[in-house]
N, C-alpha and C positions, 0 to 999 in steps of 0.2 A: 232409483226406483222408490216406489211409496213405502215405507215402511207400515210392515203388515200389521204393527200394534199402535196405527192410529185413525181415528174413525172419523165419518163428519159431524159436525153438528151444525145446525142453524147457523153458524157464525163462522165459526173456524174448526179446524181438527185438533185433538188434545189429546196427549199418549194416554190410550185405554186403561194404563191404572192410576190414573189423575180423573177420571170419570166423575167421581161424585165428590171431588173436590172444590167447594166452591169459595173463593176468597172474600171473605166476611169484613176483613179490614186489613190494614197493609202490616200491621205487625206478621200477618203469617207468610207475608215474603220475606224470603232471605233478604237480610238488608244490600247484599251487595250486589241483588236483580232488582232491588228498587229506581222506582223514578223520583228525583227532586224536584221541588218547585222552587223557581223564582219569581215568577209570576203568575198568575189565572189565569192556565188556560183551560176554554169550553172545547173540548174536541167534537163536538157537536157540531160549529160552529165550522170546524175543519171541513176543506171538500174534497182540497187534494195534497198531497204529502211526498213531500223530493226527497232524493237521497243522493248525497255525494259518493263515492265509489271510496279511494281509499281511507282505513280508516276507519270507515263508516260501516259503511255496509260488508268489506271487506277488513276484515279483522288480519293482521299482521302478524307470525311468531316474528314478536319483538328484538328479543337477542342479535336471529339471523338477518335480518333485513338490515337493522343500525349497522352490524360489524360488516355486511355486502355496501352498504353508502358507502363506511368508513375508508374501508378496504382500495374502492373505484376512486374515491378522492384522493385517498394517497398516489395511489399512482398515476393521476393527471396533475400532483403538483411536481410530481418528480419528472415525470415523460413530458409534461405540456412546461412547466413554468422552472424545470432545471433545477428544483428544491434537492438538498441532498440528500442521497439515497440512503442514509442512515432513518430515515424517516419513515420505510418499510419495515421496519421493525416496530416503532410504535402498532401497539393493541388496543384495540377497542375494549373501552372501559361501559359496561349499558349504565354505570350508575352515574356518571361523572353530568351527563347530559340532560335535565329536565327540561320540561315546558317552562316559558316564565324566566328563563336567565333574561339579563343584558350582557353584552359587553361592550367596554368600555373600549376605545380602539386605539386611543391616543395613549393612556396608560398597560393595556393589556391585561388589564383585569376581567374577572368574569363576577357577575355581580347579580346578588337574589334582591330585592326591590320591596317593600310593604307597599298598601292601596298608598299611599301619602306618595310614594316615588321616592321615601327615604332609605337609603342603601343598610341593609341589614347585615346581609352576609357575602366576604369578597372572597376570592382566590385568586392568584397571581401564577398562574400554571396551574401546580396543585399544591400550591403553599397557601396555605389559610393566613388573611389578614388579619393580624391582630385587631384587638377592638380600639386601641390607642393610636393605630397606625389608620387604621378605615375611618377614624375621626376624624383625624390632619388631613384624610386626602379629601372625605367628603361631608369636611365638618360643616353643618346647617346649610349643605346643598342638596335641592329640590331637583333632580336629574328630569331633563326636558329629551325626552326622546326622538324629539324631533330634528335634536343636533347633531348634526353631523358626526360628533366623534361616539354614539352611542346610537347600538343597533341590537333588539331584539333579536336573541336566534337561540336554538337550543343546543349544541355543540362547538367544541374551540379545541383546536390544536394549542399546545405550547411548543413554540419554534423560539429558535435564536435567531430574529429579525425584526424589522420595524413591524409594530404590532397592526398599523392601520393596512399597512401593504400584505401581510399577513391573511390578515382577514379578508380583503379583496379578493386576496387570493384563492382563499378557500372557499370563500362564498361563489365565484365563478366557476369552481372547478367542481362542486356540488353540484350547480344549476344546470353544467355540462353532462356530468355523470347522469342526469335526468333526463337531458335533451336529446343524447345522441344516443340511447337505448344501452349505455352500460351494463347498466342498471336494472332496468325492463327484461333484456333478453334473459340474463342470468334468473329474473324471479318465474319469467315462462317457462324455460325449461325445467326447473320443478318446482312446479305450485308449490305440492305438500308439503315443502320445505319453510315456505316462508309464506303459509299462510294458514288459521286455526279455523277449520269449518266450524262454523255454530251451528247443529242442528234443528234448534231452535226459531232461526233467520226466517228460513220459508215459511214456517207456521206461521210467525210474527205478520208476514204480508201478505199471508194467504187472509189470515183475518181481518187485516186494515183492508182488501177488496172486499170481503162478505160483509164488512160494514159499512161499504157504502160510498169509501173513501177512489177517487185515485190517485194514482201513483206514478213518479217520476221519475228519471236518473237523471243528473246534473253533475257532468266531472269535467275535469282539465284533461286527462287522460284519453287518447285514442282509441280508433275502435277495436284495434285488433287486441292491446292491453287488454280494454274491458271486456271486451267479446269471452277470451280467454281465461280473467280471474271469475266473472260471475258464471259461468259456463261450469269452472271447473266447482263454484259455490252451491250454484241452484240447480243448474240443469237434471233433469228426472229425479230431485229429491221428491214432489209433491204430485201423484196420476195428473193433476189438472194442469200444469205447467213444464209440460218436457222438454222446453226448452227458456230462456230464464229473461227473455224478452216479453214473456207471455207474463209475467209480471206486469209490467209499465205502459200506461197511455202514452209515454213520453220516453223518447232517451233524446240527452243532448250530450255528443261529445266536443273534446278538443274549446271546453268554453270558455275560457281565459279569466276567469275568478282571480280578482276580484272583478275587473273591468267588466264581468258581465254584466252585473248589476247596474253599471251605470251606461255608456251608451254602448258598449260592447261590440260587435261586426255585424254584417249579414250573414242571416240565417239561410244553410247550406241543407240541403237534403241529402242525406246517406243514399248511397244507390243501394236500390233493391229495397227501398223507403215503404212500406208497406208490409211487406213478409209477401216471401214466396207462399208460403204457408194459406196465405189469403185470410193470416189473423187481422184485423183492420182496427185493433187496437194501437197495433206496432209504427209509430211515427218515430224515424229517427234521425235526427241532424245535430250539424257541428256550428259553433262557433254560436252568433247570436247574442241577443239578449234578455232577461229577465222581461221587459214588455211584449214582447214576443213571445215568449214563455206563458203567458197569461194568456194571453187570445188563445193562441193552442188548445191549453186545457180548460179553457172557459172558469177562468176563476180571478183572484188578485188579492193584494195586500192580504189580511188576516184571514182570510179563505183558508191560506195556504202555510204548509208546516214543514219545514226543511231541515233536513238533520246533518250535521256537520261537525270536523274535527275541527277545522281552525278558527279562531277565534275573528280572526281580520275577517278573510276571505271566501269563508263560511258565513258566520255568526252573525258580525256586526254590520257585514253590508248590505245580507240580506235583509237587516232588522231595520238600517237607518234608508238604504235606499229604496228600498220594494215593502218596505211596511208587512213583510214577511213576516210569522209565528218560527221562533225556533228552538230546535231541542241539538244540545250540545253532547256528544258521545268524548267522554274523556274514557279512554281504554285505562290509563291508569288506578282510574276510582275505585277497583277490587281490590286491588292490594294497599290502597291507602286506608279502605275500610278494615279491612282484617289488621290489619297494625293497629287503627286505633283501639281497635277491640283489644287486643294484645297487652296494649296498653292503659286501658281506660281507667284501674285503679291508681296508676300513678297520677292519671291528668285528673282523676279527683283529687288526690290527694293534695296535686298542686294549687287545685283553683281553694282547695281549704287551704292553704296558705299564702298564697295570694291573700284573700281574706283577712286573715292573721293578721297579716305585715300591715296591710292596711289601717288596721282597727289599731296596731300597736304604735306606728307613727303619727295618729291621730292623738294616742297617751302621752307618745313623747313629746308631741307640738306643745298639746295642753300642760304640762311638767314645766317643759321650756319657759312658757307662756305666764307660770305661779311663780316661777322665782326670777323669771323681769320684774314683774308687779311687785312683788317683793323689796326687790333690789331698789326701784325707783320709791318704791316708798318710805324704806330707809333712807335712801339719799334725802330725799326731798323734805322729810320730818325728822330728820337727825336731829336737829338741836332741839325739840321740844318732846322727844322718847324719851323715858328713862332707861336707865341701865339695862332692868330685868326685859324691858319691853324691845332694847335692843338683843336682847341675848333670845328672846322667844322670837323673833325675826329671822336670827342668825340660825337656828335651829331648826325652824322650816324649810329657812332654803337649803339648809344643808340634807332635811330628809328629801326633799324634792328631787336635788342632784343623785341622793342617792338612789332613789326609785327611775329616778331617771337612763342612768346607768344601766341599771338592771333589763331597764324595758329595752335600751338599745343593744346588750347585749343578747336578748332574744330575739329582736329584729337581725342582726349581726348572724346571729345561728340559724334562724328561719330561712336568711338570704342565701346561705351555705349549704341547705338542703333545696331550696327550688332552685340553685343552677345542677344540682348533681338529679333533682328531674328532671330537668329541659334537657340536658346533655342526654340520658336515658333514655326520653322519649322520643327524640329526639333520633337516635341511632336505630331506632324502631322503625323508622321510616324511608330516610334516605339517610347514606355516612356521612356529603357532602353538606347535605341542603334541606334535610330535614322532611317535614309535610311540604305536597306541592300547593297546599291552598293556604298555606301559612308562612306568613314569616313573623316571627318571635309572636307575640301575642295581636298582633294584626293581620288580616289578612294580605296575600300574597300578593304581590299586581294580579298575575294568573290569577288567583282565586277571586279581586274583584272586577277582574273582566268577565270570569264566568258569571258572578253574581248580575254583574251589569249588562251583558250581552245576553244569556242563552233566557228565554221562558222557563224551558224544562231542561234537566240534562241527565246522564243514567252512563254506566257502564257501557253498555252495549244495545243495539235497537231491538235484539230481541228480549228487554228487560219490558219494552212496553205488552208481550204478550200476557203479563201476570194480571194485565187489567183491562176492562170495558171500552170496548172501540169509541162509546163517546162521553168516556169520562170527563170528570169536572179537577180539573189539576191543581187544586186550591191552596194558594200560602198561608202558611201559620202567618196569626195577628204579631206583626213588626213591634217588639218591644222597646222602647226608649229607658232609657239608664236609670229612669226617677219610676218609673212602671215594675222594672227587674223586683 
């Protein structure tokens, strides 16, 4: 039902004591309902705006969903693949698992990556690599993840068996748990279990249609799934849409993302393709592809704005192959923003020593550097110095070395307080693996795939309701190192 303390406006509807609220600039958003930019975008310029279903538009209680995967995998590696039944005892850990792992499959490491693809942080089950041991294994290798023995995934079992067989195993026994409704049935029979209504959501599309926008569903998932989680999402939140079809010019199910984007199948008609209802918004079909998808809603390439969790199958192929606009929903971004915050005196404090350290091995180069000169110039002019002129020689370099000292043993103590901040900050975040957009002072693979794939990306989609249906999503001027 419409919730009776919210009214219309021109545009959209906004809780009655948000009335005379108007956002002047984006500091009076919570930072953690903000939108990011990666690149410029004119939503002006938008005509029409997809949305993938999980994830997306369908927000997740995270805990219960991961430990119900967990849960269904375990017992197809045991009932399906004979695994021992001591293996129903392992727990699901929600932290052990981020976005952005690799694993390694031929060693059985699981592995955090910087943008370089240089391996920053390992674990071997849940034994942490040393830093002298992760050197020897992937000293000045550049990890190609298109090798066979390394495969992006977010979770790994530790078993006692070959780790490539392993992982086959799990990753089929996953894909199973998804295919054959394990999984599905359990989160249908109770939604409110494993899933967090945004009340928010409906506003958010009620005003992307009052501005002019339309709007799509585009998911892998079936119809009775999606019928079922949006149903139990939208249906009679907003008088103008009682049922949560009444949203969309478009639904596509059962799309096969990524392949849809590129030739993808023939496009099928849902029966009852229209609405009994005789809405004639309501077009719904399965399978298909992305040019197909255009004709439909009369639009293409940068027209159009897609909002998605994954980065491949979402993100990148609607950007590289359909010239798609896209906005990337990391559900994590909350709670990475409220850590940083948590933390932010320290990661000052750190990048002023950083600084420090800097400016201090620059003393000690130069130190270094006086009593070379030095040394070669006594060698060199030995025989024609005198005495005192060698003893005023010998007396500089000797203050040299000792300033020298001095500055390294501050460098020495500086290096001693920024790992016991990284360590700090560090556990502020994740215990395993830190920030998800970070590894050590570079950013994460994850982090720049989001930089490099999403235009915009935000928390949640109902972050976009805090601003103007055709905003200008404009990036800060890109500073270069000699600029800073």
């Amino acid at each position: 039902m419409q919730d009776k303390d919210t009214k219309r406006t021109s545009l959209y509807r906004i809780p009655v004591g948000d009335r005379d609220q108007v956002q002047l600039d984006e500091s009076s958003i919570v930072k953690t309902q903000r939108v990011f930019v990666n690149r410029n975008l004119k939503m002006r310029n938008v005509r029409v705006i997809g949305f993938d279903l999980d994830h997306t538009l369908a927000v997740y209680n995270k805990i219960p969903i991961e430990a119900l995967a967990f849960d269904e995998t375990k017992k197809k590696l045991v009932g399906d693949k004979r695994y021992p039944r001591d293996l129903l005892r392992l727990n699901y850990d929600p932290e052990f698992g981020i976005r952005g792992l690799v694993v390694d499959k031929i060693r059985g490491n699981t592995i955090k990556m910087d943008k370089h693809k240089y391996v920053v942080t390992v674990y071997h089950g849940r034994r942490p690599m040393s830093r002298s041991d992760r050197k020897v294994t992937y000293v000045n290798k550049r990890l190609t993840l298109y090798d066979r023995e390394y495969r992006p995934i977010d979770t790994l079992f530790s078993l006692p068996a070959p780790y490539q067989q392993i992982f086959d195993d799990i990753r089929e026994c996953i894909d199973e748990a998804h295919r054959d409704g394990s999984i599905k049935s359990r989160v249908q029979a109770c939604l409110s279990k494993y899933f967090l209504k945004d009340p928010k959501l409906p506003l958010t599309l009620d005003k992307f249609i009052k501005g002019g926008k339309k709007l799509f569903l585009l998911t892998n998932s079936g119809w009775e799934y999606t019928d079922k989680v949006l149903g139990y999402l939208l249906n009679g939140e907003l008088a103008d849409y009682p049922d949560w079809k009444d949203y969309f010019d478009l639904v596509v199910i059962d799309a096969g993302k990524p392949g849809y984007f590129a030739a993808g199948s023939a496009l099928e008609a849902v029966e009852g393709n229209g609405g009994d209802e005789g809405n004639h918004r309501r077009r719904i079909y399965r399978r298909g592809n992305a040019k197909q998808t255009e004709e439909l809603l009369g639009a293409c390439g940068e027209e159009i704005l897609y909002f998605g969790d994954h980065t491949h199958a979402d993100i990148l192929k609607s950007k590289k192959t359909s010239g798609w606009r896209t906005a990337m929903i990391i559900e994590e971004l909350e709670r990475e923003i409220v850590s940083a915050e948590k933390v932010r005196r320290l990661s000052e404090e750190l990048e002023r020593l950083y600084e420090a350290i800097s400016d201090l091995r620059l003393q000690s180069n130069l130190l270094a550097e006086k009593v070379a000169l030095l040394k070669d110039t006594k060698s060199q002019d030995y025989n024609s110095l005198t005495t005192l002129e060698l003893a005023r020689i010998d007396k500089e370099i000797e203050s040299y070395l000792r300033r020298g000292i001095r500055v390294e043993q501050k460098i020495t103590d500086q290096l001693t307080r920024t790992k016991e901040l990284e360590a700090e900050i560090e556990k502020a975040f994740n215990p395993y693996w830190g920030q998800l957009c970070k590894a050590g002072r570079e950013n994460s693979r994850f982090g720049d795939q989001v930089e490099d794939f999403a235009c915009v990306y935000a928390s949640r989609v109902s972050n976009f309701l805090h601003y103007p249906v055709n905003k200008y999503y404009q990036t800060r001027r890109e500073l270069m190192p000699h600029e800073t």
